[in-house]
RODO-2510 file (C-alpha; in nm, 4 decimals, decimal comma):
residues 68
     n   res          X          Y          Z
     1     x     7,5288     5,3704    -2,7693
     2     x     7,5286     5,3145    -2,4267
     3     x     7,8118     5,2324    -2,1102
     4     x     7,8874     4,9028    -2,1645
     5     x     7,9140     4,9245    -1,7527
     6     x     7,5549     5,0458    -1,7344
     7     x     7,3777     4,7136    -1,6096
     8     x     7,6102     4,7250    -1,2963
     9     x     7,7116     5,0589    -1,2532
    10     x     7,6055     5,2035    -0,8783
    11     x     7,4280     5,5041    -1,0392
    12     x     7,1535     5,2795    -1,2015
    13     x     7,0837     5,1253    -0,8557
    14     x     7,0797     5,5637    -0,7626
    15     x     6,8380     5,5862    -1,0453
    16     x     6,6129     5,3482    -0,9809
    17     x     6,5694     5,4368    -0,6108
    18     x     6,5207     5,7851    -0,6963
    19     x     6,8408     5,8975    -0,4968
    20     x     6,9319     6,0519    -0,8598
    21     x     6,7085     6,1647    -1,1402
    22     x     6,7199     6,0245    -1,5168
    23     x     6,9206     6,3248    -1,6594
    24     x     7,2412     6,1540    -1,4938
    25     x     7,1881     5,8623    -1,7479
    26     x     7,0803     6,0713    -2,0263
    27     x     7,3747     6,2360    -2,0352
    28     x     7,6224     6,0486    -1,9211
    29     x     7,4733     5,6362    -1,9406
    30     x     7,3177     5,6587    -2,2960
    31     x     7,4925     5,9638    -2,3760
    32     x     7,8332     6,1021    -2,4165
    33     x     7,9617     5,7665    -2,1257
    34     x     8,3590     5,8055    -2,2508
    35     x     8,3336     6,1743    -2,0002
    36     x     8,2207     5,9783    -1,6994
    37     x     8,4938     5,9902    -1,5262
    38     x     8,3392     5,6691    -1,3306
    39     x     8,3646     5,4796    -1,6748
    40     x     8,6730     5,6271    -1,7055
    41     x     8,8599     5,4908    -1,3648
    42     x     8,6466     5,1610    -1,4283
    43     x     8,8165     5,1759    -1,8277
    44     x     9,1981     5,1977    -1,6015
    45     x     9,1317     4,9610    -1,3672
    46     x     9,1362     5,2223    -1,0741
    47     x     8,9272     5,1392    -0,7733
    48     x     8,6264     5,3933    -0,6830
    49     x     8,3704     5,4614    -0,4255
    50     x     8,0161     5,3982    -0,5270
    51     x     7,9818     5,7719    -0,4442
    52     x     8,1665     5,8491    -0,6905
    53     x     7,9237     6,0616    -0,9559
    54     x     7,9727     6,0506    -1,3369
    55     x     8,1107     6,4423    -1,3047
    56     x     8,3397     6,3298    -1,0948
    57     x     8,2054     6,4483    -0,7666
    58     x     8,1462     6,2708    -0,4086
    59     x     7,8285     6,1933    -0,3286
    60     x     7,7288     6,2312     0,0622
    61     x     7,4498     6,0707     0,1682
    62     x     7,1882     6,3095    -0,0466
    63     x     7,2411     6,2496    -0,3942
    64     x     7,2082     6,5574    -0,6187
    65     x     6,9770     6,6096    -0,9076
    66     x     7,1541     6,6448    -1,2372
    67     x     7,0734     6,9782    -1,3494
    68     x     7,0191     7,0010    -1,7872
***
């Protein structure tokens, strides 16, 4: 099952620029979405920056490669 947030989540617009690689969305996306802590704040109504990465890291202006 996948993020129900996925269609307009920033990290699909990462993806499909190639700021971030796919393993982001495998894992977190169309995987295991309820530990994204994005989901999460967006789940509690709790504002966050587009930065904001599904392991709960900031992004700077280089987005990092989700290692396996």
């Amino acid at each position: 099952m996948r993020c129900k947030w996925y269609s307009v989540c920033p990290m699909r617009r990462h993806e499909q620029t190639g700021r971030i690689d796919y393993s982001w969305r495998e894992k977190y996306c169309l995987g295991n979405y309820r530990t994204c802590v994005r989901y999460q704040k967006e789940e509690a109504g709790i504002p966050h920056s587009d930065k904001l990465l599904p392991d709960g890291t900031y992004a700077g202006d280089e987005l990092p490669q989700q290692d396996s």
